[in-house]
KEDO-7271 format. One record per residue: residue number from 1; x, y negated, z of N, C-alpha, C in turn. Coordinates in Angstrom, 3 decimals. Example, Ala and Ser with C-alpha at 12.3 -4.5 7.8 and 13.67 -1.06 7.14 Angstrom:
REM residues 2
1,13.190,5.690,7.800,12.300,4.500,7.800,13.200,3.300,7.800
2,12.850,2.250,7.080,13.670,1.060,7.140,12.900,-0.030,7.870
REM end
This chain:
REM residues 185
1,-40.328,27.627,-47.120,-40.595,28.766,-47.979,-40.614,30.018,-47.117
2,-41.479,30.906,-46.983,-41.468,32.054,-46.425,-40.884,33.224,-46.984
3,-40.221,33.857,-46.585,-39.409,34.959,-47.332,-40.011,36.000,-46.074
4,-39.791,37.438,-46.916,-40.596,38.568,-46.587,-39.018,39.135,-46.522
5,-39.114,40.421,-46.045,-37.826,41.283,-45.557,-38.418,42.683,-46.315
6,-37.639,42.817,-47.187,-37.865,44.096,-47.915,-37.901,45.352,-47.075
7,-38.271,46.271,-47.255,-38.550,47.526,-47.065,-38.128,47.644,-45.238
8,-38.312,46.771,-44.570,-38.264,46.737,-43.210,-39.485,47.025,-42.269
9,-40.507,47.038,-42.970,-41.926,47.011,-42.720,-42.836,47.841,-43.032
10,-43.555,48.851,-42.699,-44.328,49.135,-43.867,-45.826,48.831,-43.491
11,-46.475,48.453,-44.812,-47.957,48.161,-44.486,-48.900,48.588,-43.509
12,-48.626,50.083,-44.487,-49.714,50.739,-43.395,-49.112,52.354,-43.121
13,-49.617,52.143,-41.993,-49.125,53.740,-40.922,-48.861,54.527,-41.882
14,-47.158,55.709,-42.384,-46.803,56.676,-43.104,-47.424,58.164,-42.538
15,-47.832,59.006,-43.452,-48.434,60.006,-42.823,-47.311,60.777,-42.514
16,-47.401,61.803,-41.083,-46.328,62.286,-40.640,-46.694,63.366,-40.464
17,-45.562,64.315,-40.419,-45.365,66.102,-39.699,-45.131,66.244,-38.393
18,-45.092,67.144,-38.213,-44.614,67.789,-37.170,-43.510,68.845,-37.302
19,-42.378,68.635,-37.031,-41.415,69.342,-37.614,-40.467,70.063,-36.156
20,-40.463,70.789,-36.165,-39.004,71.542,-34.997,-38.060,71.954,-35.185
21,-36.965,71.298,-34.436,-35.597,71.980,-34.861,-34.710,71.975,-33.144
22,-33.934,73.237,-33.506,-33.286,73.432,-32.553,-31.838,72.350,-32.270
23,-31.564,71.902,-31.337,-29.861,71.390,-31.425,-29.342,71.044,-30.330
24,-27.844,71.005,-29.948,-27.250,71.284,-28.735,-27.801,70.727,-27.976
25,-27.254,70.904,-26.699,-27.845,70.458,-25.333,-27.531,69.005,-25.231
26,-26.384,68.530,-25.730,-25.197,67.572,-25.611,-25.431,66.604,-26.399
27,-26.230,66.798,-27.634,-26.417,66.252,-28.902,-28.067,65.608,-28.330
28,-28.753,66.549,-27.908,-29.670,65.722,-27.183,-29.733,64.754,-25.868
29,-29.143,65.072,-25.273,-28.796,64.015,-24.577,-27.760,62.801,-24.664
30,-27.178,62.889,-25.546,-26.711,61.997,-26.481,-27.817,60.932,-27.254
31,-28.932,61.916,-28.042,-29.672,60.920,-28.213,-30.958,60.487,-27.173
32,-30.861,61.159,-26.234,-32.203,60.548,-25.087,-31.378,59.151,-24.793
33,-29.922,58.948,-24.164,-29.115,57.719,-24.082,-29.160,57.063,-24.516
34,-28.999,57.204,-26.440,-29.012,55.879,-27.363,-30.500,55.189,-27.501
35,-31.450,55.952,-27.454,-32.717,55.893,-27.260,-33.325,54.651,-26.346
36,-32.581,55.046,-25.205,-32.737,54.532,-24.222,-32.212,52.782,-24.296
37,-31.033,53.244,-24.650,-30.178,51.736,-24.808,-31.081,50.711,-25.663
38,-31.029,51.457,-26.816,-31.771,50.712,-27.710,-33.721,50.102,-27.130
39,-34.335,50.773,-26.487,-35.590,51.055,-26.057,-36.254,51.292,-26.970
40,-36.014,52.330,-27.751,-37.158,52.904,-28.599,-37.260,54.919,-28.079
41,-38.397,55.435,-28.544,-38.419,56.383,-28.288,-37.134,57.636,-28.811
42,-37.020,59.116,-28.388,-36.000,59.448,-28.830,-36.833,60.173,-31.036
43,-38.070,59.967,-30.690,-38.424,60.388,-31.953,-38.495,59.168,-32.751
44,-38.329,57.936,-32.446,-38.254,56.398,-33.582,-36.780,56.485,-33.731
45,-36.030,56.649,-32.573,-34.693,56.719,-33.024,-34.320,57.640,-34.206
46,-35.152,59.687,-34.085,-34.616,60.246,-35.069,-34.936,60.355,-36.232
47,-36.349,59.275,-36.276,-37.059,58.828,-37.482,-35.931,57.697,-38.123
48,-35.639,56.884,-37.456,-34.437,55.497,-38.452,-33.169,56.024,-38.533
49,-32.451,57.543,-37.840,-31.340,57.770,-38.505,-31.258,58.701,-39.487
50,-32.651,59.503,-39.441,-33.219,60.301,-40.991,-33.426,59.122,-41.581
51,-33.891,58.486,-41.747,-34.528,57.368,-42.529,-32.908,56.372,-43.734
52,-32.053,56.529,-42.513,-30.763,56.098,-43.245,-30.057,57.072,-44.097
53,-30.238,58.263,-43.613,-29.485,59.431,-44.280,-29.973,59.627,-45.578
54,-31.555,59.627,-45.648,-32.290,59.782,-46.930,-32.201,58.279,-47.758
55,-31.974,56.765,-47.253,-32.308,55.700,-48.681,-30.494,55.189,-48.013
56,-29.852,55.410,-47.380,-27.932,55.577,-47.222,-26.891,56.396,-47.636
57,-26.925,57.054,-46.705,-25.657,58.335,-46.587,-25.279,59.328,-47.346
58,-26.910,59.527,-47.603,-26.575,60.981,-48.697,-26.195,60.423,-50.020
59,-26.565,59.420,-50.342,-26.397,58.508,-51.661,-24.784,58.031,-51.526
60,-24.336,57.182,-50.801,-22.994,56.851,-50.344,-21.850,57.644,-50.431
61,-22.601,58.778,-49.433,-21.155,59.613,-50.270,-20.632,60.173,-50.876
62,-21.409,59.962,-52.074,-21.465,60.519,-53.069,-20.474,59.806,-54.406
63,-20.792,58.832,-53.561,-20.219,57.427,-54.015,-18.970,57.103,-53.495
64,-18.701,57.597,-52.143,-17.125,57.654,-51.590,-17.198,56.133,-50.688
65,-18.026,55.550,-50.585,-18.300,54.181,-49.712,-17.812,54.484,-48.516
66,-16.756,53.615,-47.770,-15.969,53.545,-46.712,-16.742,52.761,-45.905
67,-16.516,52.774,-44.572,-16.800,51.929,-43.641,-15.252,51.100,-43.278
68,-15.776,49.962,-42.946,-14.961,48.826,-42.466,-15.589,47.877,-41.864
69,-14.323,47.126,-40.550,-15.113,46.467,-39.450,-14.970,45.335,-40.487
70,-16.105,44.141,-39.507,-16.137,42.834,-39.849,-14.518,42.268,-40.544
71,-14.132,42.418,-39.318,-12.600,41.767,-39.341,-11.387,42.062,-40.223
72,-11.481,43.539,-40.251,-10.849,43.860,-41.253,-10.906,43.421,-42.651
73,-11.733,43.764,-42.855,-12.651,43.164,-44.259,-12.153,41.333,-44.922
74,-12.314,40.657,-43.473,-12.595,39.401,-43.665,-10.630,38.997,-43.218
75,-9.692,40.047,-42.759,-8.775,39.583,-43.033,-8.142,40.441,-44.211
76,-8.716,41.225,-44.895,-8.151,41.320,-46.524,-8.471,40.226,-47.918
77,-9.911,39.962,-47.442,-10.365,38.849,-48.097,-9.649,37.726,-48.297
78,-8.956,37.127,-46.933,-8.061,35.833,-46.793,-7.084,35.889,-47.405
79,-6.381,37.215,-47.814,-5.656,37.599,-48.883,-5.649,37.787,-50.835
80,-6.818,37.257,-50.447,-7.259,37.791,-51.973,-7.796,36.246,-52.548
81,-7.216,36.026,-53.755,-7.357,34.131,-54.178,-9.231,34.509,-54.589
82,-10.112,33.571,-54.818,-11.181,33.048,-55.522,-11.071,33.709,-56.542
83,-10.207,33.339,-57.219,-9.951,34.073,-58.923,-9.849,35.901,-58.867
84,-8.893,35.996,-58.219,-9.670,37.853,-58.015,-10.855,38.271,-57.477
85,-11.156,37.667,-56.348,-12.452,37.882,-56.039,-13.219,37.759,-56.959
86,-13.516,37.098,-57.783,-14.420,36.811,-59.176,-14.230,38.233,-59.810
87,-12.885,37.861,-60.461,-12.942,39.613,-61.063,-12.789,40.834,-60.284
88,-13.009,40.874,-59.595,-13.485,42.329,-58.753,-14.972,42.429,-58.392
89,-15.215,40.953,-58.221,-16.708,41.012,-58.241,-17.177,41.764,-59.564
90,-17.147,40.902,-60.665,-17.226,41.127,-62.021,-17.273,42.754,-62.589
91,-16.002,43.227,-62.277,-15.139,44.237,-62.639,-15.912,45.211,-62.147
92,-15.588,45.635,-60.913,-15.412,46.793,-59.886,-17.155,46.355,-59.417
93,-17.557,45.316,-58.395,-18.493,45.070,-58.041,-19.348,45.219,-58.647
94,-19.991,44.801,-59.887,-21.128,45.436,-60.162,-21.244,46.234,-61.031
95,-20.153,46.930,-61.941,-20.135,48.110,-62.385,-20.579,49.185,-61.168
96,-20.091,49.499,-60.187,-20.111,49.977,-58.648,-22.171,50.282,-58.270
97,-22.593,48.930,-58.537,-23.767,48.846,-58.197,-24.749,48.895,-59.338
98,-24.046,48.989,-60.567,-24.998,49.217,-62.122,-25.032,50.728,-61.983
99,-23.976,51.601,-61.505,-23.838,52.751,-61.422,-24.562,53.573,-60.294
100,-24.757,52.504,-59.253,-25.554,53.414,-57.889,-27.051,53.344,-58.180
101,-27.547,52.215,-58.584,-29.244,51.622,-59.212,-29.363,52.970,-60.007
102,-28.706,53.412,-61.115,-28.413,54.257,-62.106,-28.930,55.542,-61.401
103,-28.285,55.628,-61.006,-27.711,56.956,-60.197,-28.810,57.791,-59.083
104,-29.046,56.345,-58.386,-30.208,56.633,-57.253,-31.526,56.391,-57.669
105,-31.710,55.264,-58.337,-33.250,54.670,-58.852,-33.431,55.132,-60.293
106,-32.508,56.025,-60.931,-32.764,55.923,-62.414,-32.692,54.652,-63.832
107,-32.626,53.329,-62.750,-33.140,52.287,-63.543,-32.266,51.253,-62.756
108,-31.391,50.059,-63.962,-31.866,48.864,-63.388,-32.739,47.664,-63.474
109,-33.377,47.333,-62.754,-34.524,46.540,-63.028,-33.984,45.306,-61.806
110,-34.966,44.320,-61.469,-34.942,43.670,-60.431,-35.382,44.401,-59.099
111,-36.545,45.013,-59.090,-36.962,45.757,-58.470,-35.604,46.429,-57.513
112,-34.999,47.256,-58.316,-33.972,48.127,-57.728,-32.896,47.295,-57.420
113,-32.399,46.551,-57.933,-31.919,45.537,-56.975,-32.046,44.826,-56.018
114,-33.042,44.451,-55.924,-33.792,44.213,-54.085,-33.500,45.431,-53.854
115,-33.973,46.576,-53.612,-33.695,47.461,-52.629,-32.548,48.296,-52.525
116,-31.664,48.070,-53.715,-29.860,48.632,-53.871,-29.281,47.764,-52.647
117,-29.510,46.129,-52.866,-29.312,45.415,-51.928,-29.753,45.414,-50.404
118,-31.215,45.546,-50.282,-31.813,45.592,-48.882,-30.958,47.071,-48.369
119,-30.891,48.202,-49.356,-30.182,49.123,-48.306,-28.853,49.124,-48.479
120,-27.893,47.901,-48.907,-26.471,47.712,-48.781,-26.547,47.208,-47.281
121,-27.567,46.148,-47.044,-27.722,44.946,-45.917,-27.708,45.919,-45.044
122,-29.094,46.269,-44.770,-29.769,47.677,-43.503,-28.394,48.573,-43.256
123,-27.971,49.229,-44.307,-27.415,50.353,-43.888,-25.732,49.993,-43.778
124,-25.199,49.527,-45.036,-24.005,49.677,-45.002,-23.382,48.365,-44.448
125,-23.666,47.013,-43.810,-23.510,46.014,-43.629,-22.627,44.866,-44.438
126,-23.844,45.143,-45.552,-23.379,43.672,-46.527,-23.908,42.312,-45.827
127,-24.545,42.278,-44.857,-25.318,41.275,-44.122,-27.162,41.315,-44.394
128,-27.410,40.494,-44.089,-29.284,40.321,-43.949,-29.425,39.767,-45.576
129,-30.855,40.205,-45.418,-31.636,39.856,-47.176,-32.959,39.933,-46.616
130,-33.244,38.730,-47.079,-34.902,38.279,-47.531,-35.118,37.997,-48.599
131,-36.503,38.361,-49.232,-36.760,37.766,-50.795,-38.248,37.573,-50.623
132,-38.187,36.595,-51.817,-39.612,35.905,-51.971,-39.851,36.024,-53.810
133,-41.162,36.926,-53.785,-41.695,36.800,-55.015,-43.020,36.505,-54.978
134,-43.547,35.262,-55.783,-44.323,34.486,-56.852,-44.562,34.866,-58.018
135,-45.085,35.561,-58.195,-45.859,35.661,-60.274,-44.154,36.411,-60.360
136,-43.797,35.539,-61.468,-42.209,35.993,-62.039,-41.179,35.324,-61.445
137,-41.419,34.303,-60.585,-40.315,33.558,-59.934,-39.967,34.599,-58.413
138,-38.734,34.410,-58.387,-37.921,35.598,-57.260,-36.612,34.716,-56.309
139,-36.668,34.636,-55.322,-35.723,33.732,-54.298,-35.079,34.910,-53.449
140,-34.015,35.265,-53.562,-33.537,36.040,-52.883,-31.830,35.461,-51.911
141,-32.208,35.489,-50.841,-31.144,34.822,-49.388,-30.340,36.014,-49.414
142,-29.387,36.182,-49.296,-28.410,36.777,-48.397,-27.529,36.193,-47.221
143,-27.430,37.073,-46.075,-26.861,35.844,-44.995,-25.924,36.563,-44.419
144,-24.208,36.185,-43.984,-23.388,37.530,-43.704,-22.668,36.630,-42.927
145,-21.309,37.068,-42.461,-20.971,36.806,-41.416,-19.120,36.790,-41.832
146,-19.070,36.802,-42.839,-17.662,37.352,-43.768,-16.845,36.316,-44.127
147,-17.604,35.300,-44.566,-17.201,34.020,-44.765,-17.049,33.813,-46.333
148,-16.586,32.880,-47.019,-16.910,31.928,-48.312,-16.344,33.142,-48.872
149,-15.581,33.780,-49.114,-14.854,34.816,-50.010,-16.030,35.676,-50.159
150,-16.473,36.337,-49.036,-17.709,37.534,-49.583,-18.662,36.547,-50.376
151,-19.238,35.357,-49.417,-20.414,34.504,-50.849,-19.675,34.511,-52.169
152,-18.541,34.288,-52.643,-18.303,34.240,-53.497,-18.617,35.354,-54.479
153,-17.968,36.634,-53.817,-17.881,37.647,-54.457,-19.212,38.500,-54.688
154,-20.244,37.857,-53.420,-21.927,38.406,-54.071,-22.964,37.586,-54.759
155,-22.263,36.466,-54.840,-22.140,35.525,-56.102,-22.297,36.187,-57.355
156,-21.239,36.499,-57.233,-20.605,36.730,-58.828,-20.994,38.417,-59.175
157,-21.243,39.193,-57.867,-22.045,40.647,-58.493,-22.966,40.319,-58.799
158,-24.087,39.641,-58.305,-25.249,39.570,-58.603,-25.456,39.119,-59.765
159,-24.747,37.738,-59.985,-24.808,37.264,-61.631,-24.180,37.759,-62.814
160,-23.258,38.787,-62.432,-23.074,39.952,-63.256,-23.773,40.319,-63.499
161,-24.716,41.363,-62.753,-25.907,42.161,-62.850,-27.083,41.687,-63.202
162,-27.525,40.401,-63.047,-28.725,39.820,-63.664,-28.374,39.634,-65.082
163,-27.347,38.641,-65.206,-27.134,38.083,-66.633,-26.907,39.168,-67.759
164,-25.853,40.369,-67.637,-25.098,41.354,-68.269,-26.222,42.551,-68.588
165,-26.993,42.723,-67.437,-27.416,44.080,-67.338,-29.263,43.564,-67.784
166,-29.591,42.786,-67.245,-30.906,42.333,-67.064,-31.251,41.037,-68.167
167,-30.367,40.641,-68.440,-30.381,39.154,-69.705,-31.239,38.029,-68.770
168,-30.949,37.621,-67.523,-31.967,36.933,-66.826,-30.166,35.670,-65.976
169,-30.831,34.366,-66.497,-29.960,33.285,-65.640,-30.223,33.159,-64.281
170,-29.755,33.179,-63.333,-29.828,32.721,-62.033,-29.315,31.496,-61.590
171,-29.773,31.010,-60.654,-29.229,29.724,-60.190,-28.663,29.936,-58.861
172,-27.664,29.564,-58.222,-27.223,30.200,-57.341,-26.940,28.829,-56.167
173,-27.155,29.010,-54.767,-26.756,28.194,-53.884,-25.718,29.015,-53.090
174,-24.706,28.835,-52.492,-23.957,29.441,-51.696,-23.173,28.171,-50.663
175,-23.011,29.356,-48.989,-22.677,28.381,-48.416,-21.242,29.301,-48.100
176,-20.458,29.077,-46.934,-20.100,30.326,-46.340,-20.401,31.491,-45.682
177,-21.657,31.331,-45.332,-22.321,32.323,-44.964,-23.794,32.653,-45.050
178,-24.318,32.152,-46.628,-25.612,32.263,-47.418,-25.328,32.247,-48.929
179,-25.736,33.144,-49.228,-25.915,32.937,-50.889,-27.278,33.517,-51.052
180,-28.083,32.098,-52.196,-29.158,31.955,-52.349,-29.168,32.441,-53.737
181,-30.231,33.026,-54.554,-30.315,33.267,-56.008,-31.849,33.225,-56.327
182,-31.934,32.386,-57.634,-33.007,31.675,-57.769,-33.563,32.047,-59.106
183,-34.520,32.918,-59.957,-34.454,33.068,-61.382,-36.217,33.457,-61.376
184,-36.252,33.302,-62.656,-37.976,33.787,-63.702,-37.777,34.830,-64.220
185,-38.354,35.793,-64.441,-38.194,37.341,-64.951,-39.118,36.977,-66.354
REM end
């Protein structure tokens, strides 16, 4: 099955400005470095960290979204039974994300869920997302690095949010580090 990578791509060439701005000496050479590391130019670089600020950051913190390492994360998790994870998924989890769709997209639809999600993945590191849409049939992968507790718990947001918010069944595969979701619109 081929799966496509949401909003990672774009079709065809975005029309662009030309824009100038002044900024420290330090701050630029800061980014000629990362630039470098990475091997992209220093204007692709300040195109993808505008690019995060405008569909991320400015949205996020608005929202109060923390950063946390892998590890951390995945040793609070080991703390937390299946059965809470469910209800926090439930609870907190996609109330959380009925409210950001809301908030940022106006709407929840499927639509905005692919891309609530693709820019959880991209930006805030919920892990990778591919999706595949057919007519009304929709296959959407998630792939993370967190282990069976996070599948669980994006498990159970997602089928919150389809079933509750959207009236749509999903079928769900999950491994420890894939959860698959499978539904007809």
């Amino acid at each position: 099955m081929a799966f496509k990578t949401p909003n990672h791509k774009r079709e065809r060439k975005a029309t662009t400005i030309l824009r100038t701005f002044r900024i420290p000496q330090d701050l630029s050479s800061s980014l000629e470095d990362e630039a470098k590391n990475r091997g992209l130019s220093v204007n692709a670089l300040v195109t993808s960290l505008l690019s995060k600020f405008d569909k991320w950051d400015k949205l996020a913190d608005r929202f109060h979204f923390v950063s946390l390492t892998d590890d951390l994360l995945r040793a609070v998790l080991a703390h937390v039974s299946d059965e809470e994870i469910v209800a926090i998924a439930e609870n907190i989890g996609s109330r959380v994300a009925e409210e950001a769709m809301i908030f940022w997209y106006k709407e929840v639809s499927v639509e905005v869920l692919v891309t609530y999600l693709t820019n959880r993945c991209r930006y805030a590191g919920y892990g990778n997302i591919e999706y595949e849409k057919k007519g009304a049939e929709y296959v959407i992968a998630l792939q993370h690095t967190l282990g069976n507790k996070w599948s669980i718990y994006l498990h159970h947001l997602m089928d919150n949010v389809l079933r509750k918010k959207l009236g749509i069944v999903a079928r769900f595969e999950i491994t420890e580090t894939i959860v698959i979701v499978r539904f007809t619109t």
